[in-house]
C-alpha positions as CSV (number, residue, x, y, z in Angstrom):
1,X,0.0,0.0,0.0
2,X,0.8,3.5,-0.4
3,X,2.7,5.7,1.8
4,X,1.1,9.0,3.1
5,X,4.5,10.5,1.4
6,X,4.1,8.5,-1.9
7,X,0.4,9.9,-1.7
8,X,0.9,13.2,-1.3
9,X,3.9,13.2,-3.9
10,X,1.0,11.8,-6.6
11,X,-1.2,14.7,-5.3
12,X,2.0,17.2,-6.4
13,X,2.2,15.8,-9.6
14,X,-1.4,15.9,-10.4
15,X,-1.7,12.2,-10.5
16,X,-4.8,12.3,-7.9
17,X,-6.8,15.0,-7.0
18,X,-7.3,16.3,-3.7
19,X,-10.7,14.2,-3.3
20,X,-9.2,11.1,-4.0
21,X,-5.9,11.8,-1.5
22,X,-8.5,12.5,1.0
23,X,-10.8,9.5,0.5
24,X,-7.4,7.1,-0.2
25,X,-6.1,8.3,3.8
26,X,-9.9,8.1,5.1
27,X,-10.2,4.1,4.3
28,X,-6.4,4.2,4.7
29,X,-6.6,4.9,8.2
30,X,-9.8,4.2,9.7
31,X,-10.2,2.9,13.2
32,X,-6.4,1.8,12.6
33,X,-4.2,2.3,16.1
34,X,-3.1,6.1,15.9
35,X,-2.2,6.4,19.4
36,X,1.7,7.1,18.7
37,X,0.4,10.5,17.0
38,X,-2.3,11.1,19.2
39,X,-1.5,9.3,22.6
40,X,-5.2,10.2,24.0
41,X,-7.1,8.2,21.2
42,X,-7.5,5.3,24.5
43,X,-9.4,7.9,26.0
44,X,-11.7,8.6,23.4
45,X,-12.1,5.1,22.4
46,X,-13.1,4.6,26.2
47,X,-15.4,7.1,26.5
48,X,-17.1,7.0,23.7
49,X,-17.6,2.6,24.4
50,X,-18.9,3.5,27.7
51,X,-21.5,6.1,27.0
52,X,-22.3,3.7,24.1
53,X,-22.1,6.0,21.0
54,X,-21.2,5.0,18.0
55,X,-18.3,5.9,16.3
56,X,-15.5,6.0,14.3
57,X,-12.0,7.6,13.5
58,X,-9.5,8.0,10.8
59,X,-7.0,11.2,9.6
60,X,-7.6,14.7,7.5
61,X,-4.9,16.2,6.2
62,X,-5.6,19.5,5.8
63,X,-3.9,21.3,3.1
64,X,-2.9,25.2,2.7
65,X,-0.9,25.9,-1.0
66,X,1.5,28.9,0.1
67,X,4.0,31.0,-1.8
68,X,7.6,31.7,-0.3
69,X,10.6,33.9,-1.6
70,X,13.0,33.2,1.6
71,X,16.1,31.2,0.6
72,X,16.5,29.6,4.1
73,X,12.8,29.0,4.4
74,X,12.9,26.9,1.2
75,X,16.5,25.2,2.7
76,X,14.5,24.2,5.7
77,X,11.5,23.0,4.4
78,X,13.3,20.9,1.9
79,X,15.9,19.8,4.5
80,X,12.7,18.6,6.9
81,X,13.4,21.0,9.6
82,X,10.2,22.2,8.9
83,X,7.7,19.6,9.1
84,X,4.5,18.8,7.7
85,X,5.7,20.7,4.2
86,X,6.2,20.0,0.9
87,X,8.4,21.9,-1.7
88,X,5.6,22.3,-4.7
89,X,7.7,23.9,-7.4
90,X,10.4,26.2,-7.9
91,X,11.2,29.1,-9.8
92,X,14.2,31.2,-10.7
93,X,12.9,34.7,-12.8
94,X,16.0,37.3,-13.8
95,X,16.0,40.6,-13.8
96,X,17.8,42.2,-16.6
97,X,17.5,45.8,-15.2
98,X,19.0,45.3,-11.5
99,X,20.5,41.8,-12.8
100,X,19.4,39.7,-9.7
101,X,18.1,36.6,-10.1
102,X,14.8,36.3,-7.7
103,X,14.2,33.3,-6.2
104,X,10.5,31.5,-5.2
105,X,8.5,28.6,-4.9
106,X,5.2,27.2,-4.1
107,X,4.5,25.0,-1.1
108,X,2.2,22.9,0.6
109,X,1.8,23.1,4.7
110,X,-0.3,19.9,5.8
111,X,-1.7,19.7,9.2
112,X,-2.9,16.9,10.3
113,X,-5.7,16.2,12.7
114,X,-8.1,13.1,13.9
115,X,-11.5,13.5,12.4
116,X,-13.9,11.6,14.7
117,X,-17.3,10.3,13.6
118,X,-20.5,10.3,16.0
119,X,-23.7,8.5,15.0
120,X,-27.0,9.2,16.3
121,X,-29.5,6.5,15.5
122,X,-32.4,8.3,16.7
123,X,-33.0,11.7,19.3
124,X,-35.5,14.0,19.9
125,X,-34.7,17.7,19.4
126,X,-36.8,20.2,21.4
127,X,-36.8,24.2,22.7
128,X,-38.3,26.4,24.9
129,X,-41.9,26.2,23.7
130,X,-42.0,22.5,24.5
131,X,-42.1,22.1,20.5
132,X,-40.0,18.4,19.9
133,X,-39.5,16.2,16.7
134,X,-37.3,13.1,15.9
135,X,-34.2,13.4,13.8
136,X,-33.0,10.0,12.7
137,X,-29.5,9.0,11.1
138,X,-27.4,11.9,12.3
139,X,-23.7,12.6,12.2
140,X,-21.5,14.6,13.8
141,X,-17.9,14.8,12.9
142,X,-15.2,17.1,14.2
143,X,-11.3,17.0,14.4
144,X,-8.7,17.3,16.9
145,X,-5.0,18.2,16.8
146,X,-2.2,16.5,18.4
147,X,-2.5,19.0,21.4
148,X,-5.9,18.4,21.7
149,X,-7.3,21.6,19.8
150,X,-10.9,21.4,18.0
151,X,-10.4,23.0,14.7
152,X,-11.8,25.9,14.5
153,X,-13.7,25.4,18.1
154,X,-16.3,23.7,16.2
155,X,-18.1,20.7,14.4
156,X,-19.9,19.4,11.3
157,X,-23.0,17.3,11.4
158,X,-24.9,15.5,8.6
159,X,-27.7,13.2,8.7
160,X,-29.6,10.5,5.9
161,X,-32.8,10.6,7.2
162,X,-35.4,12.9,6.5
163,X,-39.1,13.4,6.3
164,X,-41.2,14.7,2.7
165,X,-41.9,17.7,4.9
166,X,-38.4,18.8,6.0
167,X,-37.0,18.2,2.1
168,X,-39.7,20.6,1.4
169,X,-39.0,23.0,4.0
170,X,-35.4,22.6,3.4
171,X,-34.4,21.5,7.4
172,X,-31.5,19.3,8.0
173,X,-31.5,20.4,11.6
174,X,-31.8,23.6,13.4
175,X,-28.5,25.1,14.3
176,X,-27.3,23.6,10.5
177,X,-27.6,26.5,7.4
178,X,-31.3,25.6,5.3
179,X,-30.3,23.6,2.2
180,X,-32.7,23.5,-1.2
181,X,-33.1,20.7,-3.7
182,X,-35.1,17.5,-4.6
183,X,-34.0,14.1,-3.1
184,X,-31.5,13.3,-5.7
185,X,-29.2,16.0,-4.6
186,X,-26.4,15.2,-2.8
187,X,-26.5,18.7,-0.5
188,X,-28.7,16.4,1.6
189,X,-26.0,14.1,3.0
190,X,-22.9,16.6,3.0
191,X,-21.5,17.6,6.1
192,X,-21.6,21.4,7.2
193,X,-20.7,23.2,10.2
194,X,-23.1,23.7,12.9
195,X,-24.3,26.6,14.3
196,X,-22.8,26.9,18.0
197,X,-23.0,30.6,18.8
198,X,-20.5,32.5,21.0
199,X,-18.6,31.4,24.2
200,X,-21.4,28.7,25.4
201,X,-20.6,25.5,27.6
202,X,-19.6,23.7,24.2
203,X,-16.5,25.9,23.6
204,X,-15.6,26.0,27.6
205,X,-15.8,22.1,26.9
206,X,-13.4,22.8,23.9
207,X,-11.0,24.7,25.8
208,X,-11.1,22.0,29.1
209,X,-9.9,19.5,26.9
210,X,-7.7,21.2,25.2
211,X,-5.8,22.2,28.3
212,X,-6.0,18.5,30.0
213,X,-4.5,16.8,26.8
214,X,-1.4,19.2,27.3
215,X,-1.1,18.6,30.5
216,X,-2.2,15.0,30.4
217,X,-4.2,15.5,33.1
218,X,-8.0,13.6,33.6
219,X,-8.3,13.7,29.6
220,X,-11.1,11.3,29.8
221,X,-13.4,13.0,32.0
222,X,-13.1,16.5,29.6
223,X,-13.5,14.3,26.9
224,X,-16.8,13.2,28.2
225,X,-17.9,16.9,29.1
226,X,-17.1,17.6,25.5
227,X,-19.7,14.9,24.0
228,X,-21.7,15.5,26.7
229,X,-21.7,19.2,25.1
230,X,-22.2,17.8,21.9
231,X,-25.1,16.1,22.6
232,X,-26.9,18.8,24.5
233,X,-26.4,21.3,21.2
234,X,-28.0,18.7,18.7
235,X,-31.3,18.0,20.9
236,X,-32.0,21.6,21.8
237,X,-33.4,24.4,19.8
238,X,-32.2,27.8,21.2
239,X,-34.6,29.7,19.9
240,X,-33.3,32.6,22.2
241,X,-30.1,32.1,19.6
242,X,-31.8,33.1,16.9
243,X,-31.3,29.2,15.0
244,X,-30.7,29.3,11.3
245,X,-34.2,27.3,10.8
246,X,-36.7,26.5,12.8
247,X,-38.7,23.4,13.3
248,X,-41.8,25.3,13.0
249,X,-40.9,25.7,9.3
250,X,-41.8,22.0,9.1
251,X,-45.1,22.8,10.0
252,X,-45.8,26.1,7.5
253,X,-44.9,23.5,4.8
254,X,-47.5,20.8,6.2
255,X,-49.9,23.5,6.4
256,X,-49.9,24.4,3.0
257,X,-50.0,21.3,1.8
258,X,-53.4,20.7,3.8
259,X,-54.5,24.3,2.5
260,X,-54.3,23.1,-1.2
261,X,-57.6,21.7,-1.4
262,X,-59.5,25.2,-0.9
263,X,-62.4,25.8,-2.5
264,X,-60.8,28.6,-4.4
265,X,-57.7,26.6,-6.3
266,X,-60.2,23.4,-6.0
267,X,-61.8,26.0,-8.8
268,X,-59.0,27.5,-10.4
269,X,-57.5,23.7,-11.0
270,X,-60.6,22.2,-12.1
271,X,-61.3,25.5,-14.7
272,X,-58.0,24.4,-15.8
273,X,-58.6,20.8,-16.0
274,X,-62.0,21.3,-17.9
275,X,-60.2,23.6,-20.2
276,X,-57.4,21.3,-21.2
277,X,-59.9,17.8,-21.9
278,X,-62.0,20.1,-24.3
279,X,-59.6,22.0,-25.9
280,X,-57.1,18.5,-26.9
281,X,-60.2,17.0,-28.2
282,X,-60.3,14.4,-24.9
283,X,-63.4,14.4,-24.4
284,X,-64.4,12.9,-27.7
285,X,-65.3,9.4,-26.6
286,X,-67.5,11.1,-23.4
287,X,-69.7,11.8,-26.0
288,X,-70.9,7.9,-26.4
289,X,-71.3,7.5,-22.7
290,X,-73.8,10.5,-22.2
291,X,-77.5,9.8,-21.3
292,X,-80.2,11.5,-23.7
293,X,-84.0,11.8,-24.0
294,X,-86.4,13.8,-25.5
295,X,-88.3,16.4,-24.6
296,X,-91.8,17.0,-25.7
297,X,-90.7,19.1,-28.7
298,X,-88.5,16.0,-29.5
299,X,-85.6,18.2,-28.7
300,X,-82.5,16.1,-27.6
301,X,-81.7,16.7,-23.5
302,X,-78.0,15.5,-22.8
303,X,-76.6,14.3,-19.1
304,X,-74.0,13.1,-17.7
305,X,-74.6,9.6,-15.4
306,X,-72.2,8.7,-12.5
307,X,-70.1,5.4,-13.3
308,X,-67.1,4.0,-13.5
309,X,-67.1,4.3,-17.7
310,X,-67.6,7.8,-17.3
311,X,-65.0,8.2,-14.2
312,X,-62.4,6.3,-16.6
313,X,-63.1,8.1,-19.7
314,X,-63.1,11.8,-17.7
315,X,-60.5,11.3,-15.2
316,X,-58.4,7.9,-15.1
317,X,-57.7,7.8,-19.6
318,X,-56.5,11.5,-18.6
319,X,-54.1,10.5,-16.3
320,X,-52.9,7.7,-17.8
321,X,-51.9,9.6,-20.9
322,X,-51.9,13.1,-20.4
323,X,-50.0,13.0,-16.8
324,X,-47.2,14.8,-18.0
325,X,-48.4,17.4,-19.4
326,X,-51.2,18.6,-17.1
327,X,-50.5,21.6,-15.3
328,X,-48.7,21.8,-11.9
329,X,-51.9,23.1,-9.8
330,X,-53.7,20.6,-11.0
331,X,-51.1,18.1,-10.6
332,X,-51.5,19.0,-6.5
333,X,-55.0,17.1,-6.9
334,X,-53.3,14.1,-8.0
335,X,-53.1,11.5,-5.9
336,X,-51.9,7.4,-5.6
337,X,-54.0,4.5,-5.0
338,X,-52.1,1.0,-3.8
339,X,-54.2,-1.8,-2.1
340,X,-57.6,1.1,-1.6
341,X,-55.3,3.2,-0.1
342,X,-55.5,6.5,-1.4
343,X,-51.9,8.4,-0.6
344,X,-50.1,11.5,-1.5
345,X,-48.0,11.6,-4.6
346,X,-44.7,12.5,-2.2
347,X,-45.6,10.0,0.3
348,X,-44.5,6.9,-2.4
349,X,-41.3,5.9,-3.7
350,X,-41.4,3.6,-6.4
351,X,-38.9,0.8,-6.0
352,X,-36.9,1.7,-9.4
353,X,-36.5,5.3,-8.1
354,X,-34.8,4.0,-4.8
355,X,-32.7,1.7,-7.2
356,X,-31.1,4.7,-8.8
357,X,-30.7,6.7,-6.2
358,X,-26.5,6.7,-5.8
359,X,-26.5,9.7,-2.8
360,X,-24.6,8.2,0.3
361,X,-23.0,8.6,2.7
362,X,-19.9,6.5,4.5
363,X,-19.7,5.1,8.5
364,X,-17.6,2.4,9.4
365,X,-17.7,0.9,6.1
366,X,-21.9,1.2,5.3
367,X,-23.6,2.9,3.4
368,X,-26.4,5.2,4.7
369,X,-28.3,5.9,1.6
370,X,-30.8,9.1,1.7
371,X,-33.7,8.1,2.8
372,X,-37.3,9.8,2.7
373,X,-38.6,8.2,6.1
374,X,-42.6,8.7,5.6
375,X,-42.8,7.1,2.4
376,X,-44.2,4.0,1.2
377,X,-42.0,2.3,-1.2
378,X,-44.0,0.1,-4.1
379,X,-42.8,-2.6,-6.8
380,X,-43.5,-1.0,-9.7
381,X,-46.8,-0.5,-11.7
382,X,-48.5,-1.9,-8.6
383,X,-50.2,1.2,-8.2
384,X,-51.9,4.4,-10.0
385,X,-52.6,7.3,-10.3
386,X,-56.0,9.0,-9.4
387,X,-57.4,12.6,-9.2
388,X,-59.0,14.1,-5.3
389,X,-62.4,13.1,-4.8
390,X,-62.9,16.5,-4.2
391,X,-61.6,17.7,-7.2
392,X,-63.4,14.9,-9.0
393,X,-67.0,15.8,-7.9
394,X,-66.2,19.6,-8.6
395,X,-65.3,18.6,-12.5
396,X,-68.3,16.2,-12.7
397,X,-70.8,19.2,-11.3
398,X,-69.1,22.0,-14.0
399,X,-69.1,19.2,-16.6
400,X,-73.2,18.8,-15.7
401,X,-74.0,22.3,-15.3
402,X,-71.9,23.9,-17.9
403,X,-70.4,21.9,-20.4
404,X,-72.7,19.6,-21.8
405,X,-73.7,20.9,-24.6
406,X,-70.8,22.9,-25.5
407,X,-69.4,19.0,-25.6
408,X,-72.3,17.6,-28.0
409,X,-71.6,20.5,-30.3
410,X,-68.3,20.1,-30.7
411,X,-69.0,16.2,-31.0
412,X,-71.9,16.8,-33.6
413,X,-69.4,19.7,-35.9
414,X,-66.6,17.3,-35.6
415,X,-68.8,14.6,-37.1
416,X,-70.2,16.9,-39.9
417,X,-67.2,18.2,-41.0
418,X,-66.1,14.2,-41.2
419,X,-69.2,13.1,-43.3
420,X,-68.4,16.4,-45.6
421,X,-64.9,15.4,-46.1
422,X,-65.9,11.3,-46.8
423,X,-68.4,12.8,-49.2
424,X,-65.4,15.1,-50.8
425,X,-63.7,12.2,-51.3
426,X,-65.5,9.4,-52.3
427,X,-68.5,10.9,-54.5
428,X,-71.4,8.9,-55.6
């Protein structure tokens, strides 16, 4: 196998890029015995067993790219005086008008740290107002020096569980910055840094352990206080902090989607709907299914019965072939049905969907795979798709009171203007 040198010589040289160094030391190192680099790993590893956390740990090399003109700098760093550096290029450039030849070259400073790894099956975040919900899946990662400093006094967090609603409302978690896109993008699973305000019990915590790693001094009780910390910042809400989402966003979101069915867009969907079978000639073969009699003057009276020829012909033949083109507010009345069970169209996943999703994320060797939590996942074509009820006996009234006829004439021009071209055609 590689060495870490040999690795970050194929980085120089542009034979890997800096994503592949970084995943090649990840697997290279994980939950391998670091302890001559970072004595205190026992500790950890101690802590984190009895409080019964899941975990894991590998190295990040960090990398800075810097620029340098000083001679004995360069003889340093080259020499290995100066560690954790690595001469990138050099470059001589004369200077015909003073005659000097200027010396520089380009380096790379690598600091290494130990990135740990938490995993939160399952918590419950809550605030002041008594307001809770469930996170599942959740990560929390942060990195530590060889003196026991937490880069930049803070951590990242990710998780691969979510609900339809917080996709929707773009919430990962609180105290993490609001993200936007549909399942299939990775922003979901990537890791960002949380949200920890200014001087609270977390970074005290920091600084605690800091100082007892230097001093070697009662390293795992700190180190407890620290998670400890941790923990207490993921299941709480400060609202009082002014958090970059709320949880409360989760609810707008569900009520909106229960507002949708209003009698107002119920009508401005269903105008919509009515307008579309007409106009694309969809409503041709309603024609044969209508009722008629006569009336006294022998006049023909048209109406439309309730059955399930007609509810196929004016609402299922739609959506089996015109789907994809209907509009999107009236695509908010579409619904699934599976087994009788009438769901919401974001409340499925279709099994072939699931197969091609390729977002995931990496703990101890599995995959946790973005996953929407309140959704029913089907085989596929064992279900379909259906319009609202609602919806549906708003379209049937309009159709009764205010379409009939409009829909025999067009049936009854569209068949003259046939007959006229046959006779065109074929005279006799």
């Amino acid at each position: 196998m590689l060495t870490t040198d040999e690795l970050f010589r194929m980085y120089i040289n542009n034979k890997i890029s800096e994503e592949k160094l970084h995943n090649i030391i990840y697997t290279k190192f994980l939950n391998k015995d670091l302890s001559n680099d970072y004595y205190f790993l026992e500790n950890i590893v101690e802590v984190l067993n009895t409080m019964e956390i899941e975990y894991e740990y590998s190295l990040k090399y960090f990398i800075s790219h810097v620029y340098g003109k000083d001679i004995f700098e360069y003889l340093m760093i080259n020499a290995g005086v100066i560690e954790d550096c690595k001469i990138f290029s050099t470059r001589n450039d004369f200077n015909p008008v003073t005659e000097h030849t200027h010396f520089s070259f380009n380096y790379i400073k690598i600091t290494s740290y130990l990135q740990v790894t938490l995993y939160f099956p399952k918590f419950t975040i809550k605030n002041q107002m008594n307001k809770s919900k469930i996170i599942k899946d959740f990560f929390v990662k942060f990195y530590i020096d060889k003196d026991g400093k937490i880069l930049n006094s803070s951590f990242e967090a990710s998780r691969s569980t979510y609900t339809n609603n917080e996709l929707v409302a773009g919430y990962r978690h609180s105290h993490l910055p609001r993200v936007f896109g549909d399942k299939n993008n990775p922003v979901w699973l990537n890791f960002q840094t949380m949200c920890l305000g200014y001087n609270n019990q977390i970074h005290v915590s920091m600084a605690l352990l800091e100082d007892a790693v230097k001093k070697k001094e009662n390293i795992s009780d700190f180190f407890e206080l620290f998670v400890r910390n941790i923990v207490s910042v993921i299941e709480y809400e400060s609202i009082e902090g002014t958090p970059y989402i709320r949880m409360s966003a989760i609810d707008d979101v569900a009520n909106k989607v229960k507002a949708k069915e209003t009698p107002f867009e119920i009508k401005r969907s269903a105008s919509k709907y009515i307008r579309y079978y007409i106009n694309n000639n969809v409503h041709h073969s309603l024609y044969d299914y209508l009722d008629v009699y006569y009336s006294n003057n022998n006049e023909p009276i048209y109406s439309l019965p309730t059955n399930d020829d007609i509810d196929y012909i004016l609402f299922d033949k739609v959506l089996d072939f015109h789907l994809d083109i209907l509009e999107a507010d009236v695509k908010q009345f579409v619904k699934i049905e599976v087994d009788g069970r009438i769901l919401n169209v974001d409340e499925i996943e279709i099994k072939s969907d699931v197969e091609k999703n390729s977002n995931y994320l990496k703990f101890n060797g599995k995959k946790y795979f973005l996953t929407i939590d309140d959704t029913i996942k089907l085989e596929k074509d064992n279900y379909k798709y259906v319009l609202s009820k609602t919806f549906k006996n708003y379209v049937r009234q309009q159709i009764k009171t205010n379409h009939i006829k409009r829909i025999v004439k067009l049936q009854e021009d569209a068949t003259i203007s046939r007959l006229e071209s046959d006779s065109d055609s074929y005279p006799f």
